[in-house]
N, CA, C and O atoms as a CHARMM CRD file, in Angstrom:
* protein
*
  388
    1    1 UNK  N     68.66000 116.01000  85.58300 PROA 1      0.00000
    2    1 UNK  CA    68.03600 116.09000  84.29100 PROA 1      0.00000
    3    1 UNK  C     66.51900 116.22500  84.46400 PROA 1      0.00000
    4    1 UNK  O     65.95900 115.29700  85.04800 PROA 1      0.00000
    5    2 UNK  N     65.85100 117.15300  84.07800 PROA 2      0.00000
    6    2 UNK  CA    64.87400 117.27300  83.91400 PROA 2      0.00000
    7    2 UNK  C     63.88300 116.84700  82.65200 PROA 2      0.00000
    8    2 UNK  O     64.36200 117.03800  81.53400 PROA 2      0.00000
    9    3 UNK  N     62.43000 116.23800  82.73000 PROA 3      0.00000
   10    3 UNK  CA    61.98100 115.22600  82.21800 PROA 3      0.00000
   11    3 UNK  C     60.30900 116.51900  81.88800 PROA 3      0.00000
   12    3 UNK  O     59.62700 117.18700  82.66500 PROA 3      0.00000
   13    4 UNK  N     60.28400 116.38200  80.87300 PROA 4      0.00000
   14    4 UNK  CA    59.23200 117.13900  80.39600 PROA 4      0.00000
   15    4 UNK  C     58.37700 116.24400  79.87500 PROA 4      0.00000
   16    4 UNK  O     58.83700 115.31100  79.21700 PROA 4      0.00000
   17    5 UNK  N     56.97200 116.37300  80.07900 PROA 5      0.00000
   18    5 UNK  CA    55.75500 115.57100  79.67000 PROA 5      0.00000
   19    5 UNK  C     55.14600 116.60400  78.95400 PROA 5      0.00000
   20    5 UNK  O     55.15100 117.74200  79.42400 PROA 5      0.00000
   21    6 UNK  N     54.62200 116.35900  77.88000 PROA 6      0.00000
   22    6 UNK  CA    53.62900 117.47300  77.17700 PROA 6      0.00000
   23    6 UNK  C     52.81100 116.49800  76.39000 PROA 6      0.00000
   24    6 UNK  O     53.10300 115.50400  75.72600 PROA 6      0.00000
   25    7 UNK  N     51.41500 117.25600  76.75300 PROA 7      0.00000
   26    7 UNK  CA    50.13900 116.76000  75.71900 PROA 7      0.00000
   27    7 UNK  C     50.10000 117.19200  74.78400 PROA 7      0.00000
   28    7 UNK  O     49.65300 118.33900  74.80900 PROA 7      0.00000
   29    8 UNK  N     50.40000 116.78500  73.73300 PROA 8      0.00000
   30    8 UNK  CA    50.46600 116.75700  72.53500 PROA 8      0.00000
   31    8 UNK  C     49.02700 117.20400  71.30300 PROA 8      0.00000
   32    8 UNK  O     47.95600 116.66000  71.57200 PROA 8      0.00000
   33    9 UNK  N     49.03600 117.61600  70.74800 PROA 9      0.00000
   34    9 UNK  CA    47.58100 117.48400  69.84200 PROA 9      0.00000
   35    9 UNK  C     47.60800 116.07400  69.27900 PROA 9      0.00000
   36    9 UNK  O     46.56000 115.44000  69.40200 PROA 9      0.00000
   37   10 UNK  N     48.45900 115.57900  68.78400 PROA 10     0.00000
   38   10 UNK  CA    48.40900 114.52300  68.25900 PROA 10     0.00000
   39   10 UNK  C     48.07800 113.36400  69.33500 PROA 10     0.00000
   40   10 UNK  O     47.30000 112.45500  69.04400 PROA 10     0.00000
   41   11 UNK  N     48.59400 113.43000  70.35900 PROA 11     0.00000
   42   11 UNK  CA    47.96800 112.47100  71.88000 PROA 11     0.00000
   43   11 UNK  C     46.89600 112.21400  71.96700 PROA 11     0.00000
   44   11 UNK  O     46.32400 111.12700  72.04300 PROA 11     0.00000
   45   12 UNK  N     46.34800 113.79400  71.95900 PROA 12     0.00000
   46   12 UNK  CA    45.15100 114.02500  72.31900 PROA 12     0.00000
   47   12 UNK  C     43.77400 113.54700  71.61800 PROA 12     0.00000
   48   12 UNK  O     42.74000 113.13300  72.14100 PROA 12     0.00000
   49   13 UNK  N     44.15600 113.77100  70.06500 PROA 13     0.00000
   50   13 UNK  CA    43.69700 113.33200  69.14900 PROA 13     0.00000
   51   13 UNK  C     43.26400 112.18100  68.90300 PROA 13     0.00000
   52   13 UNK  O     42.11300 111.91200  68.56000 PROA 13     0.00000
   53   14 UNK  N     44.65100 111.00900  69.15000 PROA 14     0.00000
   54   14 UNK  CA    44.49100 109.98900  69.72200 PROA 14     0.00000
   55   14 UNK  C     43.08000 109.19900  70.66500 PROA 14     0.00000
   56   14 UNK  O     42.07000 108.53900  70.42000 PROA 14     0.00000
   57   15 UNK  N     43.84300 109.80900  71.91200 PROA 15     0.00000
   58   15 UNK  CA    42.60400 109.45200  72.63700 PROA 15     0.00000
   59   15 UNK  C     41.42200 110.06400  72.80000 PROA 15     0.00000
   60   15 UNK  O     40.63300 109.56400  73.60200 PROA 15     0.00000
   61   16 UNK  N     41.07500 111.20100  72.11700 PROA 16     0.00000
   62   16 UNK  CA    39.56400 111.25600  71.60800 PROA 16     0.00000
   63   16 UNK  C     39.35400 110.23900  70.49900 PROA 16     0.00000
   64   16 UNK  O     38.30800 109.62400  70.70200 PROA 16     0.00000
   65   17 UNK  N     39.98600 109.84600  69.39300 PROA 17     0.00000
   66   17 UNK  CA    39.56200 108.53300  69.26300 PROA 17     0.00000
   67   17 UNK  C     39.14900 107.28500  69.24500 PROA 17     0.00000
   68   17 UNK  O     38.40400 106.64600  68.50300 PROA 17     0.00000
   69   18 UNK  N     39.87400 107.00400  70.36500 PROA 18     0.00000
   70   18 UNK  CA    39.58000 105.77100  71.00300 PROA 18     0.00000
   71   18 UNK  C     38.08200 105.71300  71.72500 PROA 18     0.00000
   72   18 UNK  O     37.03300 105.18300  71.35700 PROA 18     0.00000
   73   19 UNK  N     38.53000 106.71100  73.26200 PROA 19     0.00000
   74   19 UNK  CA    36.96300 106.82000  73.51500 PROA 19     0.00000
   75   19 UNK  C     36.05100 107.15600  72.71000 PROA 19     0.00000
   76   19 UNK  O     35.11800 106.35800  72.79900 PROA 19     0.00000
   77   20 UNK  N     35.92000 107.72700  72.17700 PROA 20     0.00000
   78   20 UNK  CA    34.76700 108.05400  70.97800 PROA 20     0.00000
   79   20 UNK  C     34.04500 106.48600  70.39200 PROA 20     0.00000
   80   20 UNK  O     32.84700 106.30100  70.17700 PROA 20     0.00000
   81   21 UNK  N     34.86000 105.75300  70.27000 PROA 21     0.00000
   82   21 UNK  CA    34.87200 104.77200  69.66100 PROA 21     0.00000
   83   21 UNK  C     34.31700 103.40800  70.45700 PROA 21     0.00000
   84   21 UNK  O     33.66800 102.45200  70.03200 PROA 21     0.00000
   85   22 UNK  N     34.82000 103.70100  71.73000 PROA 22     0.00000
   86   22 UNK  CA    34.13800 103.19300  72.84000 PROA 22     0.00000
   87   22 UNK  C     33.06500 103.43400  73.38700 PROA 22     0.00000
   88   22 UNK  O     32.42700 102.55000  73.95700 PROA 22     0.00000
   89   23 UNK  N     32.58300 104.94700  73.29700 PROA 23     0.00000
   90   23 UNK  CA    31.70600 105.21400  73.35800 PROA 23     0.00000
   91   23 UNK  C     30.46700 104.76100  72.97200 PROA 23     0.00000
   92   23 UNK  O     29.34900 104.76000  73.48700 PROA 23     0.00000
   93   24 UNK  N     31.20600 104.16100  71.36000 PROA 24     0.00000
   94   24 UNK  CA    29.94000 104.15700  70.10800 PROA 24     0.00000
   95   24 UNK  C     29.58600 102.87800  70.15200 PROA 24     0.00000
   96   24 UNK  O     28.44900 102.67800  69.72500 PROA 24     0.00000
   97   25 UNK  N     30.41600 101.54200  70.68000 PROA 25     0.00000
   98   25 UNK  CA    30.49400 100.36900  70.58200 PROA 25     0.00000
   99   25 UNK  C     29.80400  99.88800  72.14800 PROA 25     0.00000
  100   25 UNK  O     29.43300  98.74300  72.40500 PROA 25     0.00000
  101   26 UNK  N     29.73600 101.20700  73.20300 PROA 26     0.00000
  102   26 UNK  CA    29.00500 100.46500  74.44700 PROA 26     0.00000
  103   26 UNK  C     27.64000 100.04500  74.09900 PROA 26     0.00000
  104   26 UNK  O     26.96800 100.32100  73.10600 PROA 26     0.00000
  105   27 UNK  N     27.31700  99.17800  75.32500 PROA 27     0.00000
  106   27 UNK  CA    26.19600  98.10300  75.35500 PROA 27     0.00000
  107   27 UNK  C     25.69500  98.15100  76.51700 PROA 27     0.00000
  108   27 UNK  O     26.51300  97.77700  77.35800 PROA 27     0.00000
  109   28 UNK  N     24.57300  98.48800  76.99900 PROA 28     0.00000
  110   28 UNK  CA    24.77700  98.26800  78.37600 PROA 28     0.00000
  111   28 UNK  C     23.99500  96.87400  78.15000 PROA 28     0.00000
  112   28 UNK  O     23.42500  96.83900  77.06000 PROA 28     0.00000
  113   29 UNK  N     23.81500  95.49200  79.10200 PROA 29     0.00000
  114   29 UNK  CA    23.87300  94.30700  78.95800 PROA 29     0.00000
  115   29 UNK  C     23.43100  93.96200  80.36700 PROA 29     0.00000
  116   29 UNK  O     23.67800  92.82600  80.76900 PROA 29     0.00000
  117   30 UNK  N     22.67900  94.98900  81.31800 PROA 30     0.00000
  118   30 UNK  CA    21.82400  94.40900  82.53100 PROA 30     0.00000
  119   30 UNK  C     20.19400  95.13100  82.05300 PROA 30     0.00000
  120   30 UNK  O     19.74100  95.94900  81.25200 PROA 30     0.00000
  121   31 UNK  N     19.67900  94.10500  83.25800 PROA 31     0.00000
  122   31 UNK  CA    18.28400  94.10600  82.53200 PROA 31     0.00000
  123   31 UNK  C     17.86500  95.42500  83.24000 PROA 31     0.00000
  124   31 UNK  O     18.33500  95.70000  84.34400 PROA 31     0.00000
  125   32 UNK  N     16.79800  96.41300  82.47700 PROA 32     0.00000
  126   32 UNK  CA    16.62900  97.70000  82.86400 PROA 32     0.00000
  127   32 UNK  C     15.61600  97.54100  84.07100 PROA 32     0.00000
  128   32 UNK  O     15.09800  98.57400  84.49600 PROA 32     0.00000
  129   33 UNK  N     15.31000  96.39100  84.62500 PROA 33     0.00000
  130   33 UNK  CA    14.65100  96.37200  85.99500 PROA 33     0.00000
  131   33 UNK  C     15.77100  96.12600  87.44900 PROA 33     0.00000
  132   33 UNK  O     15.32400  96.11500  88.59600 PROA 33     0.00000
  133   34 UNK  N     16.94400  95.98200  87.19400 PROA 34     0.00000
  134   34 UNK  CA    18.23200  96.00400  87.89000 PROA 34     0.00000
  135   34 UNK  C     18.50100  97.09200  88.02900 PROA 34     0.00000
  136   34 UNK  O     18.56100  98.00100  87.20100 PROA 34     0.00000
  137   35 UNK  N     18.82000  97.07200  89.87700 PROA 35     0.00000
  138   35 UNK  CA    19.15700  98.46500  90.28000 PROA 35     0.00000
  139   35 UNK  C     20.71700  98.91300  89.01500 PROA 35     0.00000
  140   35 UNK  O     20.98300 100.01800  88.54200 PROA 35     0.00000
  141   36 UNK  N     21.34400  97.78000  88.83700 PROA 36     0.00000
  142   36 UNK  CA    22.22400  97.80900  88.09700 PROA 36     0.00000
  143   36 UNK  C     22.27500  98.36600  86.72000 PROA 36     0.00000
  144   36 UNK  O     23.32500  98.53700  86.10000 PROA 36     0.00000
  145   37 UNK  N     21.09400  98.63700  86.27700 PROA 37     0.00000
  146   37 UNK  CA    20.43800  99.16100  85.23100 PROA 37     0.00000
  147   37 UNK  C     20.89200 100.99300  85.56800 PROA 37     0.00000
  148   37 UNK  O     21.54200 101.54300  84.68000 PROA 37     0.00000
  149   38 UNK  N     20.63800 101.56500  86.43500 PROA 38     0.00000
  150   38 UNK  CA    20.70500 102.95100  86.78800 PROA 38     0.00000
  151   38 UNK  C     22.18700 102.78800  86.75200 PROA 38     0.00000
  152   38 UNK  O     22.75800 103.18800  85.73700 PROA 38     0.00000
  153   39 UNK  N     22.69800 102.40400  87.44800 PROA 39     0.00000
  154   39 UNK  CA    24.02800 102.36500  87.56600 PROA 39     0.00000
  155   39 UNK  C     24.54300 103.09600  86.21300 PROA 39     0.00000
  156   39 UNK  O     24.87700 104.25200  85.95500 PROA 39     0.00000
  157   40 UNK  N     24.41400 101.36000  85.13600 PROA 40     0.00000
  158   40 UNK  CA    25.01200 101.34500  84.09000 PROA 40     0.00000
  159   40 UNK  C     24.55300 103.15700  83.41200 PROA 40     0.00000
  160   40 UNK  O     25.35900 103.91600  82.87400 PROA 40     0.00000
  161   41 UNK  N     23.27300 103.40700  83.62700 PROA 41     0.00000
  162   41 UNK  CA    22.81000 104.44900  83.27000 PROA 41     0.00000
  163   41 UNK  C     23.74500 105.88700  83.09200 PROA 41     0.00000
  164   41 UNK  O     24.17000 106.58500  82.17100 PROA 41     0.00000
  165   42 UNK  N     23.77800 105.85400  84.60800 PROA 42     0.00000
  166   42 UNK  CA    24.79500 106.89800  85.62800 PROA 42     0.00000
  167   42 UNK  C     26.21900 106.52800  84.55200 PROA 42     0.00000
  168   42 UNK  O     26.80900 107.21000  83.71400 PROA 42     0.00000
  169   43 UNK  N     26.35900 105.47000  84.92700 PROA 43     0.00000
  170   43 UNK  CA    28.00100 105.32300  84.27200 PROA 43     0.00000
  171   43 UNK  C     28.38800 106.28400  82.76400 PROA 43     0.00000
  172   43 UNK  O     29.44300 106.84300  82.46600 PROA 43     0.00000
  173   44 UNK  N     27.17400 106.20700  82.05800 PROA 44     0.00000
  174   44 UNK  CA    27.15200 106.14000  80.64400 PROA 44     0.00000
  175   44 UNK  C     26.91200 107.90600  80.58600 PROA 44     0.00000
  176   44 UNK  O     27.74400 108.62700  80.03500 PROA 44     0.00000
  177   45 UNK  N     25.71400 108.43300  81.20800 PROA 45     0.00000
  178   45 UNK  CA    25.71900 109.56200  81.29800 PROA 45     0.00000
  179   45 UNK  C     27.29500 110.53300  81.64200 PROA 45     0.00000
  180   45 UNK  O     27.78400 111.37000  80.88400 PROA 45     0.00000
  181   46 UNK  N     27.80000 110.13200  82.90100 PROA 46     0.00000
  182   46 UNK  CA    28.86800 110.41900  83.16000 PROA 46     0.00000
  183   46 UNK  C     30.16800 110.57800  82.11000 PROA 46     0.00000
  184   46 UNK  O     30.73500 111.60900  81.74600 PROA 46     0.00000
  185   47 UNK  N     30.40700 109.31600  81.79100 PROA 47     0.00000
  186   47 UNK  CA    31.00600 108.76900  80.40900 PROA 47     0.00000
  187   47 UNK  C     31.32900 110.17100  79.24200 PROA 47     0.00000
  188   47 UNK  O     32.32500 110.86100  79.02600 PROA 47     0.00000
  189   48 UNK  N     30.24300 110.14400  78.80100 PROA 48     0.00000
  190   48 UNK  CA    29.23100 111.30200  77.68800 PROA 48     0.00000
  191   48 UNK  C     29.82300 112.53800  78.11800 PROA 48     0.00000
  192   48 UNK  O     30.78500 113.06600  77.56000 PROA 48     0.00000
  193   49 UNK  N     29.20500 112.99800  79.15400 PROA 49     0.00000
  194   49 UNK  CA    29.41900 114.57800  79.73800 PROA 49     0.00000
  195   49 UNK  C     30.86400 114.51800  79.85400 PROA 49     0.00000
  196   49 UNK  O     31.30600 115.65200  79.66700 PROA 49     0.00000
  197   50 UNK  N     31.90200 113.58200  80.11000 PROA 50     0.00000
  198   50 UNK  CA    33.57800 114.08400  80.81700 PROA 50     0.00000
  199   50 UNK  C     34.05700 114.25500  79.04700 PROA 50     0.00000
  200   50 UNK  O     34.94200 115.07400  78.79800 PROA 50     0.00000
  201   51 UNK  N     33.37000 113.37300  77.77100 PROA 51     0.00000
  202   51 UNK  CA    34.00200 113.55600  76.72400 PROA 51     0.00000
  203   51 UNK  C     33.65100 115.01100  76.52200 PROA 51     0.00000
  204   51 UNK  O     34.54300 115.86000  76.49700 PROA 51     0.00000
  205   52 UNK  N     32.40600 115.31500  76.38000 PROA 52     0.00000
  206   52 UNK  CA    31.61600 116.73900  75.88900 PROA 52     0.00000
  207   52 UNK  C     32.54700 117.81500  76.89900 PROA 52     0.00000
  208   52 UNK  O     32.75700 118.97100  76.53300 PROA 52     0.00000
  209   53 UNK  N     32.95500 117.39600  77.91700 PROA 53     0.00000
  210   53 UNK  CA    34.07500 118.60900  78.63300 PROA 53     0.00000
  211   53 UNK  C     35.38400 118.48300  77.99500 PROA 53     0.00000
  212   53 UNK  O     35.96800 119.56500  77.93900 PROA 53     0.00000
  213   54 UNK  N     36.05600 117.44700  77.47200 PROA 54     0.00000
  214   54 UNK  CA    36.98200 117.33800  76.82000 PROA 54     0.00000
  215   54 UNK  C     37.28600 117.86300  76.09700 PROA 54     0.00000
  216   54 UNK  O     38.45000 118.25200  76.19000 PROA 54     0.00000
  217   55 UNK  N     36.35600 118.33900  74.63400 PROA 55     0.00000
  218   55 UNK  CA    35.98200 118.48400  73.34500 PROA 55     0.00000
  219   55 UNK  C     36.00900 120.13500  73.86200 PROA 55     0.00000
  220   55 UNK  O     36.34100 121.03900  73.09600 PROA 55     0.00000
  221   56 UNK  N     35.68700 120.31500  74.99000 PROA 56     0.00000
  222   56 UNK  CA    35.42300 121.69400  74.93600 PROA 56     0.00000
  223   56 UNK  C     36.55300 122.76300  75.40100 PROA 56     0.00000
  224   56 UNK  O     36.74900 123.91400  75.01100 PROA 56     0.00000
  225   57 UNK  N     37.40500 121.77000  76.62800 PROA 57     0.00000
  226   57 UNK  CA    38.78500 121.85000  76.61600 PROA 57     0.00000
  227   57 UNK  C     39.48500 122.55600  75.84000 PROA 57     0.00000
  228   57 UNK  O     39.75400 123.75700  75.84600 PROA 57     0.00000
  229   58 UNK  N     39.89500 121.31400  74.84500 PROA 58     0.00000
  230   58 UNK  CA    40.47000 121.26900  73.40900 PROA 58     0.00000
  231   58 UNK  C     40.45600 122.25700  72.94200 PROA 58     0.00000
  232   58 UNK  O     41.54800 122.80100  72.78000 PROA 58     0.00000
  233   59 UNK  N     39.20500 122.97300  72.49600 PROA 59     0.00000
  234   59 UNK  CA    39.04400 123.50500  71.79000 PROA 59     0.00000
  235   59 UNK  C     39.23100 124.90100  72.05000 PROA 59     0.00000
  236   59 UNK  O     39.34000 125.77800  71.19200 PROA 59     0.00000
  237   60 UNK  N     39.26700 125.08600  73.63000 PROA 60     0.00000
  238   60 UNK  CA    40.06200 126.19400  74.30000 PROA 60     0.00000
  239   60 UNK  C     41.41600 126.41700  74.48200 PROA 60     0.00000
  240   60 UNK  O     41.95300 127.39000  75.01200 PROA 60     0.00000
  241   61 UNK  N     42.08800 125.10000  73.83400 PROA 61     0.00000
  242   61 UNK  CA    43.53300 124.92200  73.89800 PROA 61     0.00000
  243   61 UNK  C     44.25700 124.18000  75.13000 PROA 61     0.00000
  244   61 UNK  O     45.36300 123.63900  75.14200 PROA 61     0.00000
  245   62 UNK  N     43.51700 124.28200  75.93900 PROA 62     0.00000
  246   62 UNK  CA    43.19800 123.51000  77.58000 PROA 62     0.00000
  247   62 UNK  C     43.94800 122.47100  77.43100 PROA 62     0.00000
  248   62 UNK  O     43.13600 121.60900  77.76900 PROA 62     0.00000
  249   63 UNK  N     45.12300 121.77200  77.11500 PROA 63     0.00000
  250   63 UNK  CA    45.13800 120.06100  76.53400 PROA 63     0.00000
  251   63 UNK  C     45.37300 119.76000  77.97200 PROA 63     0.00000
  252   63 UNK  O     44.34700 119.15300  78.27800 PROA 63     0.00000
  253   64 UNK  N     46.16300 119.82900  79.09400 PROA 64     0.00000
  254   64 UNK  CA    46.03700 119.28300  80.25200 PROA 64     0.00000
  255   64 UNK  C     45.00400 119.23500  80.83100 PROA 64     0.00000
  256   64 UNK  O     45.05100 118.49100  81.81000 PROA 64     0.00000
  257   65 UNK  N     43.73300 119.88100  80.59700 PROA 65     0.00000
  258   65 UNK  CA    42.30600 119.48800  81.19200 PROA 65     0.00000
  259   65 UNK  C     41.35800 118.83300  80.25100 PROA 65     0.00000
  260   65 UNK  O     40.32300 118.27900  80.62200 PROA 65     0.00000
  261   66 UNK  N     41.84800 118.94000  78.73300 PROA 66     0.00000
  262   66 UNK  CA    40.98100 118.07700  77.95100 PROA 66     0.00000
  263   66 UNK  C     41.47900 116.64900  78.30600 PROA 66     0.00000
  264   66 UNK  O     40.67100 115.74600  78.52500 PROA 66     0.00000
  265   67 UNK  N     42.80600 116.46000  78.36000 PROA 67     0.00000
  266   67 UNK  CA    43.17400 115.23400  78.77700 PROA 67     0.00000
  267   67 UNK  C     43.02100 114.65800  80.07400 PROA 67     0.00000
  268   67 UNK  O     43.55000 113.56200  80.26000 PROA 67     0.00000
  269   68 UNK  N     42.25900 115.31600  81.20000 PROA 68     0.00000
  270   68 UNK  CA    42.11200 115.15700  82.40500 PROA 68     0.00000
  271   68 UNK  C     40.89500 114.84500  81.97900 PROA 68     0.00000
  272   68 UNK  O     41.06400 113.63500  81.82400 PROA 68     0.00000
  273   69 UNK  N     39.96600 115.01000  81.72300 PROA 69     0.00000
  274   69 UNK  CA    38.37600 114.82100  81.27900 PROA 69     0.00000
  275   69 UNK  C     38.60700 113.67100  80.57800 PROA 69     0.00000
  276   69 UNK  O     38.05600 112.67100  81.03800 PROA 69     0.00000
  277   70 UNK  N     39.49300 113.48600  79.25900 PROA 70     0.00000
  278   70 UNK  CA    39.17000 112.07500  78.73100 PROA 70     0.00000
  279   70 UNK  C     39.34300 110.92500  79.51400 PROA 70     0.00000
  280   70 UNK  O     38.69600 109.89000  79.35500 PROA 70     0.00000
  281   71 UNK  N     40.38200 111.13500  80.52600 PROA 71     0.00000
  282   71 UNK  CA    40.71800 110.06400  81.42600 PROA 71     0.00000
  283   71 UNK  C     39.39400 109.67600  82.67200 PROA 71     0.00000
  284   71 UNK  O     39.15600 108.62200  83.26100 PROA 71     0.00000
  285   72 UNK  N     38.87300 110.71700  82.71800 PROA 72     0.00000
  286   72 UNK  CA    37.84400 110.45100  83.25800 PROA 72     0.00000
  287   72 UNK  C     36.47500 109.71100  82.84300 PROA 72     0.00000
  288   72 UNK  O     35.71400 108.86600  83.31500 PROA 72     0.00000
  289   73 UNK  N     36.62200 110.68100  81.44800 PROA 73     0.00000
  290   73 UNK  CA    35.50200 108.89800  80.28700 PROA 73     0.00000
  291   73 UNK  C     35.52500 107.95400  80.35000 PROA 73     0.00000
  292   73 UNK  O     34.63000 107.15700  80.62900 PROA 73     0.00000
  293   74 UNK  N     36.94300 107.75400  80.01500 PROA 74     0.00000
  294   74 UNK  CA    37.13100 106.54400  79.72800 PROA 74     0.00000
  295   74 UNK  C     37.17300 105.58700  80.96400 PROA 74     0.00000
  296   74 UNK  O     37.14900 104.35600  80.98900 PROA 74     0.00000
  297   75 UNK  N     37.24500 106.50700  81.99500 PROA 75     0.00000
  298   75 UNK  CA    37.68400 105.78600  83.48200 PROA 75     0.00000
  299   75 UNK  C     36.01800 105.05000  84.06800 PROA 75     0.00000
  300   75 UNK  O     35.82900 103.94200  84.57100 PROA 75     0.00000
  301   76 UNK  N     35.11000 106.04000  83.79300 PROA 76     0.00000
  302   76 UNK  CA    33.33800 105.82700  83.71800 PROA 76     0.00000
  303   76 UNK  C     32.83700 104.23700  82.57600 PROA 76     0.00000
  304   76 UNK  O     31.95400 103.37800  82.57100 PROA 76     0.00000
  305   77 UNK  N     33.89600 104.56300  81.85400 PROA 77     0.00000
  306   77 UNK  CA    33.58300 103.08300  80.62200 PROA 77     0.00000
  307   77 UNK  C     34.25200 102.18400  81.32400 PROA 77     0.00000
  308   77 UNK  O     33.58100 101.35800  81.94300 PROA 77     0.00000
  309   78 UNK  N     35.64000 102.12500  81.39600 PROA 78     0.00000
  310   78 UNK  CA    36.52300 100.97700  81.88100 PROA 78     0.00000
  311   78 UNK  C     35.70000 100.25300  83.12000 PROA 78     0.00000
  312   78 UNK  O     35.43100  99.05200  83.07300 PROA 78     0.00000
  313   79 UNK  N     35.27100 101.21800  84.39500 PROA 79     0.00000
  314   79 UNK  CA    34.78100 100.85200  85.41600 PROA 79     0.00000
  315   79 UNK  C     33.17900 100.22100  85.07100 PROA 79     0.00000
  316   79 UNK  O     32.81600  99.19600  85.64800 PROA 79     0.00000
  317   80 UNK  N     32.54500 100.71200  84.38300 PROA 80     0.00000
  318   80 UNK  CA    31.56600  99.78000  83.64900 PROA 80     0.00000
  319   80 UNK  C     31.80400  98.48200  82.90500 PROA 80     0.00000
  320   80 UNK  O     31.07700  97.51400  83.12700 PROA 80     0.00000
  321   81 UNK  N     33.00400  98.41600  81.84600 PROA 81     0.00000
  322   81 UNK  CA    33.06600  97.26200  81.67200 PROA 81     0.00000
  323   81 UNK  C     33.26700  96.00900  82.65100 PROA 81     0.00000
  324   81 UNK  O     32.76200  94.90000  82.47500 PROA 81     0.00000
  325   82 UNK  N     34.19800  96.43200  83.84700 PROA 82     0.00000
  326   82 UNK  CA    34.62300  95.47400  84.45500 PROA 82     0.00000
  327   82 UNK  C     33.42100  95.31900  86.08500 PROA 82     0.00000
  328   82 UNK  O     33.47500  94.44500  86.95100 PROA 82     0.00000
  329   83 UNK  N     32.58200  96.35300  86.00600 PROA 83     0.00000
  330   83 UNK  CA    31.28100  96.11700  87.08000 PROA 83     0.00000
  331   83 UNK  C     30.54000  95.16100  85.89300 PROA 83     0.00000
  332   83 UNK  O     29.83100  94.52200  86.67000 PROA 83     0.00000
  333   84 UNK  N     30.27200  94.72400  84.83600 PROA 84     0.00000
  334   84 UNK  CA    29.46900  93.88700  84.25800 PROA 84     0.00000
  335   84 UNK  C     27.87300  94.74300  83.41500 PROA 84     0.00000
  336   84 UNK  O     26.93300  94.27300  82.77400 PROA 84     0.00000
  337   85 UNK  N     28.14100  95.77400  83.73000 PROA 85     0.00000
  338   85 UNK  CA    27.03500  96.54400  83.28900 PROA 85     0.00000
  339   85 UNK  C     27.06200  96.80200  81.78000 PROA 85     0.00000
  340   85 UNK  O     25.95300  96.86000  81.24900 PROA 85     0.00000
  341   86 UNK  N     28.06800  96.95500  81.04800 PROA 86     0.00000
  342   86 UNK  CA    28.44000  97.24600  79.71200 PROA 86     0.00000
  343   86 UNK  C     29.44000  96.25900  79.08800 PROA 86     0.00000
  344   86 UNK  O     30.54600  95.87600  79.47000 PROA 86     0.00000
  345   87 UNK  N     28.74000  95.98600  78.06500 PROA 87     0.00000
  346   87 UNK  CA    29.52500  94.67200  77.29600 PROA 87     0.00000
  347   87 UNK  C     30.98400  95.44400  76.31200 PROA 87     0.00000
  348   87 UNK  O     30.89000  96.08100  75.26200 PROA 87     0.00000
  349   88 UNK  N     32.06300  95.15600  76.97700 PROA 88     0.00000
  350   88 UNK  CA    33.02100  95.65600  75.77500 PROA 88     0.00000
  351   88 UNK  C     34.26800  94.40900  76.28600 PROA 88     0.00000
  352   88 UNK  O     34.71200  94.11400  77.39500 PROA 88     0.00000
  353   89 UNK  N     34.61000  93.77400  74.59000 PROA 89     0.00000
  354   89 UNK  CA    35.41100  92.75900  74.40300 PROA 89     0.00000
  355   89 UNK  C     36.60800  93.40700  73.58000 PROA 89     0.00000
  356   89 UNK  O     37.57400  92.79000  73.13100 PROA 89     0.00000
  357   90 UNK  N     36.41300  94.47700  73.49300 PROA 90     0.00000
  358   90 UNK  CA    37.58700  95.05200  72.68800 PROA 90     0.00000
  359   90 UNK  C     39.30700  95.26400  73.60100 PROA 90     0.00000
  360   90 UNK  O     39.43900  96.32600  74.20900 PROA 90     0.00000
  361   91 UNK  N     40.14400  94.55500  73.62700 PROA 91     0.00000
  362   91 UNK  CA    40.77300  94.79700  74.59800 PROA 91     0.00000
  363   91 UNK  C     41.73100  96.22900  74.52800 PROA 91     0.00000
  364   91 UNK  O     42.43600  96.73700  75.40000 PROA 91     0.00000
  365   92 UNK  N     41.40600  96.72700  72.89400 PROA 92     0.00000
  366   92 UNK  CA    42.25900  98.09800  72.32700 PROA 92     0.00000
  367   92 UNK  C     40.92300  99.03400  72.93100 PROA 92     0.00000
  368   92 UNK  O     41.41800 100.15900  72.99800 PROA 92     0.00000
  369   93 UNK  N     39.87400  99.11600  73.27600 PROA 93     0.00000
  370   93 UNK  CA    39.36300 100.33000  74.32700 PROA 93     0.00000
  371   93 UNK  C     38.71400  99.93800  74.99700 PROA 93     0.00000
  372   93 UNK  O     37.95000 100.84600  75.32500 PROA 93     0.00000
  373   94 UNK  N     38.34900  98.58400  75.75200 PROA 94     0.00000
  374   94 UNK  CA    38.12700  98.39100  77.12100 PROA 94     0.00000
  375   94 UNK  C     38.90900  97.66600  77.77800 PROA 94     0.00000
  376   94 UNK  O     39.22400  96.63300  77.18700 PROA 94     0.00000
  377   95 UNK  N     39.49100  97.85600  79.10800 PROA 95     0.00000
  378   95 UNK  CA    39.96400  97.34600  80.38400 PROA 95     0.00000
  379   95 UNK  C     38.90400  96.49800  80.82100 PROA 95     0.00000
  380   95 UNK  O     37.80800  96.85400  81.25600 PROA 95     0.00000
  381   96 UNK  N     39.38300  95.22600  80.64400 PROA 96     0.00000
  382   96 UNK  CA    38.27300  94.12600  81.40300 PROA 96     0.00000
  383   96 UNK  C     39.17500  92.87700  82.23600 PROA 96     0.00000
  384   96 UNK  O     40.30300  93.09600  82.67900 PROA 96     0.00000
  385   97 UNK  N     38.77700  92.11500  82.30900 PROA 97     0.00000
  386   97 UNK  CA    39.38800  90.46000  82.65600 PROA 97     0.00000
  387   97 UNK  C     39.45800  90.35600  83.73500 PROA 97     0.00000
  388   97 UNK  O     39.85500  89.30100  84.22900 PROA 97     0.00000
């Protein structure tokens, strides 16, 4: 039996929501004289640009690479929340604990 996965618009949709949302709610929360400060920087920049490739994806119809890019956002946020650089308590769009 063969098992088909498909990205969906509605998936997709989805999780441009979320990150988006995560996006909007980050914090970064080290002091900007901490090398940790660039970091968080880097993280956030990164973050930004994999959604803005997403969006652009999408909109090419691309959904297996828009959805490869969001996972990568969100992967730039998650890994920020849990390095300590960005404050997110939301456990519906950040990975922390």
């Amino acid at each position: 039996m063969e098992v088909v996965n498909i990205i969906t618009k509605e998936k997709l949709e989805k999780y441009f929501r979320i990150t988006e949302e995560a996006l909007k709610k980050l914090e970064i929360v080290v002091d900007e004289r901490s090398h940790l400060y660039v970091v968080a920087k880097d993280f956030l920049t990164m973050a930004r640009s994999y959604f803005q490739d997403a969006k652009y994806y999408y909109e090419k119809g691309d959904y297996v690479t828009a959805f490869a890019a969001l996972n990568y956002a969100h992967g730039f946020i998650d890994a920020g929340v849990r390095l300590g650089v960005f404050k997110g308590d939301d456990n519906r769009l950040f990975a922390f604990g």
